[in-house]
C-alpha positions in Angstrom: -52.8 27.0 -43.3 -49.5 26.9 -44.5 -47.9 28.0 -41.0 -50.1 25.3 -39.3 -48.3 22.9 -41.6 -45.1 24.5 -40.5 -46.1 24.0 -37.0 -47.4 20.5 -37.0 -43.9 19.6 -39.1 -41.3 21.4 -36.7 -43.5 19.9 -33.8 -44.6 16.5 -34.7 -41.9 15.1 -37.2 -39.0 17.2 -35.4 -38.2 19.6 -38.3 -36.2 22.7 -38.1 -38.6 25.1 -39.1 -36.6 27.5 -40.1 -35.6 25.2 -43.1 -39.4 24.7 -44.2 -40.0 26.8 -46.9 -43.2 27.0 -48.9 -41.5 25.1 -52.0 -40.2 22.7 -50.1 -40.6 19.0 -51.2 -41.4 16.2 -48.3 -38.8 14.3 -50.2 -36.1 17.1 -49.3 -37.2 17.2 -46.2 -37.1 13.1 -45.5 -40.6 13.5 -45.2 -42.5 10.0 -45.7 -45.6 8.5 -47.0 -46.5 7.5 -44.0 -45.5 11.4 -42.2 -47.9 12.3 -44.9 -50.9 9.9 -43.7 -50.4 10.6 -40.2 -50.3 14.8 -41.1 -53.4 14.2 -42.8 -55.0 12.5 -40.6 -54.0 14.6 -37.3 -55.7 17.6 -39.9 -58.7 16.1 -40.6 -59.6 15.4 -37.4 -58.5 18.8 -35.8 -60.2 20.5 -38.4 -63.3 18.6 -39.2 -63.2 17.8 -42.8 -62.2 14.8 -45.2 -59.2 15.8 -46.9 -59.1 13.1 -49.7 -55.7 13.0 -51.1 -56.3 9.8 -53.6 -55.3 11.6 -56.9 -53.6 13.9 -55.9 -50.0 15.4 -56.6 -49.0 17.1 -53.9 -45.2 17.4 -53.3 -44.6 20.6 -51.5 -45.9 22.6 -48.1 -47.2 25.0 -50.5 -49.4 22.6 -52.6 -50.5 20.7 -49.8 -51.8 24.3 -47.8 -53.6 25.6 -51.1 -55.2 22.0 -51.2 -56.3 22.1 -47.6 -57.6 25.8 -48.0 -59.8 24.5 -51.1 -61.3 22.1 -48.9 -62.0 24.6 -45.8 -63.3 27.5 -47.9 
């Protein structure tokens, strides 16, 4: 999951890749709220689940993948 979130990153908000590492924050990265949403979203829908990220404290590539592989598995 967490190279899918590298992908969709590099790809969709036009990130170096390279640069994403699995402790990196959104903030360092100039990462939004609204990048967030939209990431979510695009995820959900490509792989079929509700990812419901009310609550949750999820500040780096790394907690967001072991969140998303919770939900899958």
């Amino acid at each position: 999951m967490y190279e899918k979130l590298v992908s969709y990153a590099a790809k969709q908000l036009e990130l170096d890749a390279s640069e994403i590492t699995p402790d990196s924050t959104f903030e360092s990265l100039g990462i939004d709220s609204l990048d967030i949403v939209e990431m979510i979203m695009d995820l959900e829908a490509e792989l079929g689940v509700e990812l419901d990220m009310e609550n949750q404290n999820i500040t780096t590539f790394r907690e967001l993948a072991d969140f998303i592989d919770s939900k899958i598995n």
